[in-house]
C-alpha positions in Angstrom: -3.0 27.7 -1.8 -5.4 26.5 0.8 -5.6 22.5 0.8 -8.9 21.5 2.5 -10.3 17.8 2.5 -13.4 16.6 4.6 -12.9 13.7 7.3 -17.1 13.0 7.0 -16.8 9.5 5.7 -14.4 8.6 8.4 -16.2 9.5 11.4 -15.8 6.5 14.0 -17.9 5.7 16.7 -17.6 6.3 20.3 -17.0 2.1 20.8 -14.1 1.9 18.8 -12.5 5.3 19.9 -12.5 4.3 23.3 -10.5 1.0 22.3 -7.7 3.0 20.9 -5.5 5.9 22.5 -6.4 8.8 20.3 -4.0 12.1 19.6 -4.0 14.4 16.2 -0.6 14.0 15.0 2.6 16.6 15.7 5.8 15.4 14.9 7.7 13.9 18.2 4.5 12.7 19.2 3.4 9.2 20.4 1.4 6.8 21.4 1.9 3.7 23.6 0.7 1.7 26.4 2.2 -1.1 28.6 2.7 -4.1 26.6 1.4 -2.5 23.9 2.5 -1.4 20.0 4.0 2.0 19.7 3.5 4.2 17.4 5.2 7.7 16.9 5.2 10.6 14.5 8.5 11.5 13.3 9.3 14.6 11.4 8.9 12.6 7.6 7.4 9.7 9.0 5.0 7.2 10.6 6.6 4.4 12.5 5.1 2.0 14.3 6.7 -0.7 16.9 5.5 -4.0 18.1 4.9 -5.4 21.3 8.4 -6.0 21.8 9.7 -2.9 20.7 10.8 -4.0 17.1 10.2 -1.6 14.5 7.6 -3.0 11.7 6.2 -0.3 9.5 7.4 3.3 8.5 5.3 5.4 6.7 7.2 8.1 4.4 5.3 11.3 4.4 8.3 12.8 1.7 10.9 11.6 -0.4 13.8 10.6 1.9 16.2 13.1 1.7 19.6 11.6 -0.8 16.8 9.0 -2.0 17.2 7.5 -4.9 14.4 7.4 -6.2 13.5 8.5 -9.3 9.8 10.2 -8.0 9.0 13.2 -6.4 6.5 11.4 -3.9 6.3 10.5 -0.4 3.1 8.5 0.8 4.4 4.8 0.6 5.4 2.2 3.0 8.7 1.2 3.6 10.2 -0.8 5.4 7.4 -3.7 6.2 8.9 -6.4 8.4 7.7 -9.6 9.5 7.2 -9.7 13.5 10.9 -10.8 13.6 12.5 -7.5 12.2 13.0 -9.1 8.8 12.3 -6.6 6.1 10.0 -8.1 3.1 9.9 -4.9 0.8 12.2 -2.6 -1.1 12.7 1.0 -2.0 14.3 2.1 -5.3 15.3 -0.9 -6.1 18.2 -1.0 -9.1 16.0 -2.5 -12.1 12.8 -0.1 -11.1 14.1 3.1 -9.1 10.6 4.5 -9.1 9.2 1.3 -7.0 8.7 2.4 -3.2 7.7 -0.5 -1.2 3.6 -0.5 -0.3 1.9 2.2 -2.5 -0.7 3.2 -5.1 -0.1 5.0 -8.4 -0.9 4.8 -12.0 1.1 5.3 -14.9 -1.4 6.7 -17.0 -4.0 9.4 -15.7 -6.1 11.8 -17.8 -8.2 14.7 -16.3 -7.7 18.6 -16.6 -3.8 17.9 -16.5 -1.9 14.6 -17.3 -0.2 12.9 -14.5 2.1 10.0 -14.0 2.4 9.4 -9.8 3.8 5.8 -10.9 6.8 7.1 -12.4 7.5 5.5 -15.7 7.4 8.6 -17.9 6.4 7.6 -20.7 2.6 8.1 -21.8 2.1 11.0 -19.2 4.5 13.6 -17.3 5.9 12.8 -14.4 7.8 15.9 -13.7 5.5 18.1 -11.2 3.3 15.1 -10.1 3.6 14.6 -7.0 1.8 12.9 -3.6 1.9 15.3 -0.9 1.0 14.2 2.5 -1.3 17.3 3.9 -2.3 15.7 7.4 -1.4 12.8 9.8 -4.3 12.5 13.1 -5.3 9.8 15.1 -2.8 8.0 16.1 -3.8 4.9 17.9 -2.0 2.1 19.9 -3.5 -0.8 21.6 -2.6 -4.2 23.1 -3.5 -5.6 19.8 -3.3 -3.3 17.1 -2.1 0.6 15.9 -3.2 3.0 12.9 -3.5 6.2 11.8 -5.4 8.3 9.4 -3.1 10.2 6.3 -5.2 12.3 4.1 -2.9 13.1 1.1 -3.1 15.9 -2.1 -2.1 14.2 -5.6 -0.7 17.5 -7.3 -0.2 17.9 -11.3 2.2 21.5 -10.7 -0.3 23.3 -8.1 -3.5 21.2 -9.5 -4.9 19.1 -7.0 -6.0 15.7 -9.0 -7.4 13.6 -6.1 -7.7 13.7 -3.1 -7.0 10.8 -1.0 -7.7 10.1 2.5 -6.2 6.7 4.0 -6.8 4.4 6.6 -4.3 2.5 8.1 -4.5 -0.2 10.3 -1.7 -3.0 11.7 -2.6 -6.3 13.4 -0.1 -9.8 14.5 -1.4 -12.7 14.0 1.1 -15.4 15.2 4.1 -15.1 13.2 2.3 -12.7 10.5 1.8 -9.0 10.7 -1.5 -7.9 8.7 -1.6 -4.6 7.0 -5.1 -3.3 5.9 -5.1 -0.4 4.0 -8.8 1.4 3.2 -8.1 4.3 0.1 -10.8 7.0 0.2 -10.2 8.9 -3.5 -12.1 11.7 -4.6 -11.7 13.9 -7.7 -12.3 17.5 -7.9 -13.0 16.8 -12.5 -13.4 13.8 -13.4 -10.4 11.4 -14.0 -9.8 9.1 -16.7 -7.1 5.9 -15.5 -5.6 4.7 -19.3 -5.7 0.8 -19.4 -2.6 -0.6 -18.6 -1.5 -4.2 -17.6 0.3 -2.8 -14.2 -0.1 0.1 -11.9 -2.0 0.9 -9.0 -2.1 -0.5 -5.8 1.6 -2.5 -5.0 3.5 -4.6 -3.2 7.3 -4.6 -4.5 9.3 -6.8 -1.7 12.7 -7.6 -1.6 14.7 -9.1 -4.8 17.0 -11.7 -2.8 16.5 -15.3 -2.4 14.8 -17.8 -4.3 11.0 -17.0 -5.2 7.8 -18.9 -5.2 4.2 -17.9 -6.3 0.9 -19.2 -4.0 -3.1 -18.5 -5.0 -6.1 -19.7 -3.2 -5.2 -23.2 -4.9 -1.9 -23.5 -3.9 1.2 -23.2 -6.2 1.3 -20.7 -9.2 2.9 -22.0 -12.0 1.6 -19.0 -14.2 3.8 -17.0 -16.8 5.3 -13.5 -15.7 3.1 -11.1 -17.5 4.1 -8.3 -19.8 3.8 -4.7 -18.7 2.5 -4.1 -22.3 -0.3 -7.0 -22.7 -3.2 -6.7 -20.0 -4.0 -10.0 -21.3 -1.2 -11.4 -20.0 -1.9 -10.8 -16.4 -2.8 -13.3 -13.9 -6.7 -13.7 -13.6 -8.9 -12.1 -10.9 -8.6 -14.2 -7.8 -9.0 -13.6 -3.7 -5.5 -13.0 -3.1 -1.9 -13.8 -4.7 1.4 -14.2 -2.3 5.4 -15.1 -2.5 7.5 -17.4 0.0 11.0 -15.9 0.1 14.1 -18.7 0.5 17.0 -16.4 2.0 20.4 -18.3 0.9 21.1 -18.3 5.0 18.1 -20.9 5.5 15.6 -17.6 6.3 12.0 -18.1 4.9 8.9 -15.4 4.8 6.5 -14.4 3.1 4.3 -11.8 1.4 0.5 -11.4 0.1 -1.2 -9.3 -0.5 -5.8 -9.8 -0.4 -7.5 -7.6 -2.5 -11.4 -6.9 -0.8 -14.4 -8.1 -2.5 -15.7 -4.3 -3.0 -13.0 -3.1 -5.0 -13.3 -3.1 -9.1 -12.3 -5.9 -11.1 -8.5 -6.4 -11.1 -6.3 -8.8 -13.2 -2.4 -9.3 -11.3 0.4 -7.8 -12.7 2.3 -10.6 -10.4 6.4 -10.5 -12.0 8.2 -13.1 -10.1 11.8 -11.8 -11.5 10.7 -7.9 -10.5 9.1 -9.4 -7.1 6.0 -6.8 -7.5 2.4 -7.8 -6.0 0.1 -5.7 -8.4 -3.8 -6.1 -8.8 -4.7 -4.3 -10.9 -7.9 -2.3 -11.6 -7.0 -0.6 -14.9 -5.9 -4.2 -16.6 -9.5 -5.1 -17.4 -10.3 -1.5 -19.3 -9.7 1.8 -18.4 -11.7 3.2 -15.1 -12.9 6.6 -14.6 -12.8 8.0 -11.3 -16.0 10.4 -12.0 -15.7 13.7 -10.0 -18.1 13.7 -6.5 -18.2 9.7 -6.6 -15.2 8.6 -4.8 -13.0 5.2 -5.4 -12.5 3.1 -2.5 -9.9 0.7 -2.8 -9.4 -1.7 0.2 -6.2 -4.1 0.5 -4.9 -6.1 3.0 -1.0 -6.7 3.4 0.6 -10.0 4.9 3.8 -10.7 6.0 4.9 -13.9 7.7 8.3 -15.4 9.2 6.7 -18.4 7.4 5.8 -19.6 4.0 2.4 -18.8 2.6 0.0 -20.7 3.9 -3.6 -21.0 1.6 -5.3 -22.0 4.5 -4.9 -19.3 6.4 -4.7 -16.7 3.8 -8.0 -18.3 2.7 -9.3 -17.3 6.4 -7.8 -14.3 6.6 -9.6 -13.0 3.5 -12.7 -14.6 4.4 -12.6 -12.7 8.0 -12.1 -9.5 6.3 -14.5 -9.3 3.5 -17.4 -9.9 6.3 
C-alpha cells in the first residue's frame, strides 16, 4: 500500500528557513548549534534538548515497546518537562491506560469504517485503529527555538481515515517551555466525529501532588464534568491550566491555549483524572467533510512556576495575532 500525503500547505518561506538548520529526518540524525537546542531523531522518536542539554520533549513515533498502553498508536508526546527536567505529563497512567501524554483522538468517529484512536472501546472499535507515523523532515534547531514537521496516516485495518500532517514547534520563555502544535487533517470520505463531552486534543499530566484549576479570571472553582454530559463541561474560554504542589515543596504548571481559529470547544477539564481537554465535539457533533481539511491549533505551557493569568493572558494574545 503506497501512503502518499502532500506537504503544499506547509511550504515556508525562504526568511524563515534560513533562521532554522534544516535536514529531512533519518533516524540517528540531528540537529544542533553552539548554545543552541538539540534536536535528534531516534529510531521511534523525536527528542529534543534545551540549551543546557536537558531533555524536554520526546515525540513517540510507535507504541513503546513492553508499553502498557492499552492503544495501538504512536504520535503523542511524552515526556514534556518544564525547563528544569521536571516531567508534567503521563503515559498509561493506572485509572486511564489508553491516556498518552500530549495527543489528539476521538472516541467516536464515523466515515466508511468506524474508528476509535482514543481508545475507550466502547461506541466504536478500537482494535485495528491505529496512528501511524509515515514521515518525520525538517528538523530545526536554533538559539531560541526547535520543530519538526510529522505527517501521520490514521488507519481503520488498511483504510486510511485522515490524514494528518503536524507542525511542531518548542519555545522557553523564562521558566516556561511553550509547545505550539498546528494539526493539518484531511479526509479522503467524509468523517462524521459523534458528540461526546471529552476527546480530542489533550493534555493528561501527572497525577501526584495537590491540584489547582486557573482561567483567564483566575481561580476555577468549577465542578469536574462527566464524560457522559457535554453539558457539564467547562464553558468556552481562551485557555484553562493546573499548578501542581509536589509533597517535596516542588511547584509547576500546565496549560494548555486553544487558538481563536479553531471550532467551538467546551473543556473536558477533570481535576481528579488531571486531563486538559477542549473539546470540539462537546458542542455537537463536527464533520470533517472530505477535501476541506480541519486545522486545529494549540499551544502547550509548562512552567517551574504556578500559573500565572497574566502571562498566559499574553501568551495567548501574542499567539492569536
Amino acid at each position: 500500500m503506497n501512503l502518499t500525503f502532500s506537504d503544499s500547505s506547509f511550504r515556508r518561506t525562504a526568511s524563515v528557513a534560513a533562521a532554522w538548520l534544516l535536514t529531512f529526518a533519518l533516524p540517528g540524525q540531528h540537529v544542533t548549534g553552539a548554545d543552541s537546542f538539540k534536536i535528534q531523531h531516534e529510531e521511534n522518536a523525536i527528542v529534543v534538548h534545551n540549551q543546557t542539554g536537558t531533555p524536554i520533549l520526546r515525540y513517540q513515533l510507535e507504541r513503546p515497546t513492553g508499553s502498557t498502553l492499552t492503544v495501538e498508536s504512536g504520535c503523542y508526546f511524552h515526556p514534556l518537562t518544564t525547563p528544569s527536567g521536571f516531567v508534567m505529563t503521563d503515559e498509561a497512567p493506572s485509572d486511564h491506560l489508553h491516556h498518552r501524554g500530549v495527543f489528539l483522538a476521538w472516541v467516536e468517529m464515523h466515515g466508511k469504517k468506524d474508528a476509535d484512536f482514543w481508545g475507550w472501546g466502547e461506541h466504536a472499535p478500537k482494535t485495528g485503529r491505529k496512528i501511524v507515523n509515515q514521515k518525520i523532515s525538517q528538523l530545526r534547531a536554533g538559539k531560541e527555538k526547535a520543530g519538526f514537521r510529522a505527517q501521520n496516516a490514521w488507519m481503520a485495518d488498511e483504510t486510511i481515515l485522515l490524514k494528518e500532517s503536524l507542525e511542531t514547534k518548542i519555545t522557553q520563555s523564562g521558566s516556561a517551555n511553550i509547545l505550539d502544535l498546528n494539526y493539518h487533517l484531511e479526509a479522503r470520505s467524509d468523517i462524521r466525529l459523534a458528540q461526546w463531552a471529552f476527546s480530542g486534543f489533550c493534555v493528561r499530566t501527572r497525577k501526584a501532588g495537590e491540584v489547582e484549576a486557573f482561567g483567564p479570571d483566575g481561580i476555577v472553582k468549577l465542578l469536574n464534568p462527566k464524560h457522559t454530559e457535554p453539558s457539564s463541561d467547562w464553558p468556552s474560554a481562551p485557555w484553562y491550566g493546573y499548578t501542581l504542589r509536589m509533597p517535596d515543596g516542588k511547584t509547576a504548571s500546565v496549560a494548555v491555549l486553544d487558538h481563536p481559529s479553531n471550532p467551538p470547544s467546551l473543556w473536558h477539564n477533570h481535576r481528579d483524572i488531571r486531563m486538559l481537554n477542549p473539546c470540539i465535539t462537546a458542542p455537537a457533533a463536527v464533520t470533517i467533510k472530505a477535501g476541506k481539511p480541519l486545522v486545529l491549533r494549540y499551544r502547550v505551557v509548562v512552567a517551574d512556576e504556578p500559573i500565572k493569568a497574566e502571562m498566559m493572558n499574553r501568551l495567548r494574545a501574542e499567539w492569536s495575532r
